[in-house]
N, C-alpha and C positions, 0 to 999 in steps of 0.2 A: 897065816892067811891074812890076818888085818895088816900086816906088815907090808905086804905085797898090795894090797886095793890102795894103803896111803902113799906107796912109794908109786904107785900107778897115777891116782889122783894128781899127786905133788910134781910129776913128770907133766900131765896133762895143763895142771897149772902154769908151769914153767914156758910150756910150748906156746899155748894160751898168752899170756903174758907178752912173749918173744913177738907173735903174728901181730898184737897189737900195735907194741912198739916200733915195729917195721914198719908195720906201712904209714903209722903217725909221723914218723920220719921223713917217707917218702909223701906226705900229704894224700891217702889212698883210702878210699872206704871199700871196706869189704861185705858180700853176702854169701851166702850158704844155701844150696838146698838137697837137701836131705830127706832121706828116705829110710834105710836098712839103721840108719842111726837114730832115729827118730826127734830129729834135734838136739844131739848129744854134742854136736860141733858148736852150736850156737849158746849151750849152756853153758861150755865152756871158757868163753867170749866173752857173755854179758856175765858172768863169776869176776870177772876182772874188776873193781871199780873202776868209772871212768871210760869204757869202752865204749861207749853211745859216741864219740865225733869218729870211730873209725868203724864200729860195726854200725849196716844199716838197713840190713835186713835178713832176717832168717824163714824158708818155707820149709816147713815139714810137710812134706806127701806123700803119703804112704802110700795111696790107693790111683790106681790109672787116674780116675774121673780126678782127684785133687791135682796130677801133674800136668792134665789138661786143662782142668779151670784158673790154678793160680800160677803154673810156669808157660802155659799156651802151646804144650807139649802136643804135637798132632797124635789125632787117633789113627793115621797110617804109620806112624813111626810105631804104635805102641804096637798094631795089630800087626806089623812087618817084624819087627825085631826083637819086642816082648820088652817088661818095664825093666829088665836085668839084661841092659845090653849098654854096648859104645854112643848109639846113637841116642838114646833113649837121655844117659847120662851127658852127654853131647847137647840137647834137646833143654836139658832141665838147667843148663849153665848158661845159655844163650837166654833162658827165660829169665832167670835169676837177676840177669846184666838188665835185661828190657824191660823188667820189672819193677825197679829199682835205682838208684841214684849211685851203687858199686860203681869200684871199677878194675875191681877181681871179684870174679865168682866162684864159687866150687861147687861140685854136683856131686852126690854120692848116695848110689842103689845098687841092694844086693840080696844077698840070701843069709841071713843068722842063724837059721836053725832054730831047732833042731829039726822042723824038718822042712817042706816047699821043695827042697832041690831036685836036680835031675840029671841023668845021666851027663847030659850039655852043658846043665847048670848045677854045678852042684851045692851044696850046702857051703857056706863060706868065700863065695865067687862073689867078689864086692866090686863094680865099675867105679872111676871115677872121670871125671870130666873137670879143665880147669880156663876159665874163657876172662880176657882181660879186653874192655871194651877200647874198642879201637882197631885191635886184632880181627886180622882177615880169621874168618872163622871155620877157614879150612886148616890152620894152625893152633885153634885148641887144642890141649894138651887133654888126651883119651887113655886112662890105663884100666884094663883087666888085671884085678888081683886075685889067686886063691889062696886064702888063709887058710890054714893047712894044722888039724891037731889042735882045735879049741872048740870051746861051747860058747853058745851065741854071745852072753856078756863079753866074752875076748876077742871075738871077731868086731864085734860094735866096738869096742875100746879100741882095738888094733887101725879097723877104718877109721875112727876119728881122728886117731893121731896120724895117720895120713894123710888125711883134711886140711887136718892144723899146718900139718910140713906143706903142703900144696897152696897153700895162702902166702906165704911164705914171700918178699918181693924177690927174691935171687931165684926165684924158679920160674921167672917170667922165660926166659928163654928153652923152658921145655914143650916138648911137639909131641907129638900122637905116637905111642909107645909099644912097644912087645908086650903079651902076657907073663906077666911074674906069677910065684909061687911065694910064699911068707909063711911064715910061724906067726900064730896068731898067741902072744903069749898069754 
């Protein structure tokens, strides 16, 4: 079992590390905001030393009222769609962008378990949202994931490294997506 958490960790690291370096390459600051993860994306980031000229902002909101006060998430979005949804995650990466000096954002809210879920929503259904300023923001990149056969810790790990791959500068050219299914390992 430790074996598995540092080879997890050491992976997260790597990826960590890579998103950095990208976008320092391409002269790009990134921010995150987070939810189902609880900041798990951004610990990630500032773990890095040196990460401060490309990471440049991280918002945890877990709670409606926080993605209305610090990402300016409307309360018809939330009361329309619910905080586990496209537009919601859509919502919270456009805030990120406007909130901030980024110029990739990432959004990610969902459900860990073990429990909240529901028949619509179930346990493990993690949205992401991925918005590059300047982009028409009818081209952010929106994906539904269900994580499938884990406990909360592996669904949070599994999203983050999603996160991480979603900052990513070669994924500048992905667009609003089908729902997937994943092993959350």
């Amino acid at each position: 079992m430790l074996h598995d958490a540092e080879s997890r960790l050491s992976a997260r690291d790597d990826l960590a590390a890579s998103v950095l370096a990208q976008n320092r390459a391409a002269g790009r600051k990134v921010a995150v905001a987070e939810s189902c993860t609880g900041g798990m994306v951004a610990a990630a980031l500032t773990d890095i030393a040196g990460c401060s000229d490309v990471f440049t902002a991280g918002f945890v909101t877990y709670s409606a009222d926080a993605k209305k006060r610090q990402l300016d998430v409307s309360g018809e979005i939330l009361e329309t769609f619910g905080e586990v949804s496209l537009a919601t995650a859509w919502a919270m990466a456009a805030g990120a962008l406007a909130n901030s000096d980024a110029d990739v954002a990432v959004a990610i809210t969902g459900i860990a378990g073990p429990g909240g879920g529901t028949e619509k929503k179930p346990v493990g259904l993690v949205v992401f949202a991925r918005a590059l300023r300047g982009q028409d923001p009818d081209d952010y990149f929106t994906q539904r994931i269900q994580f499938e056969g884990a406990d909360r810790a592996a669904i949070r790990q599994a999203a983050t490294m999603f996160a991480l791959e979603l900052l990513q500068p070669d994924k500048d050219a992905l667009r609003p997506s089908e729902d997937v299914a994943l092993p959350a390992p």
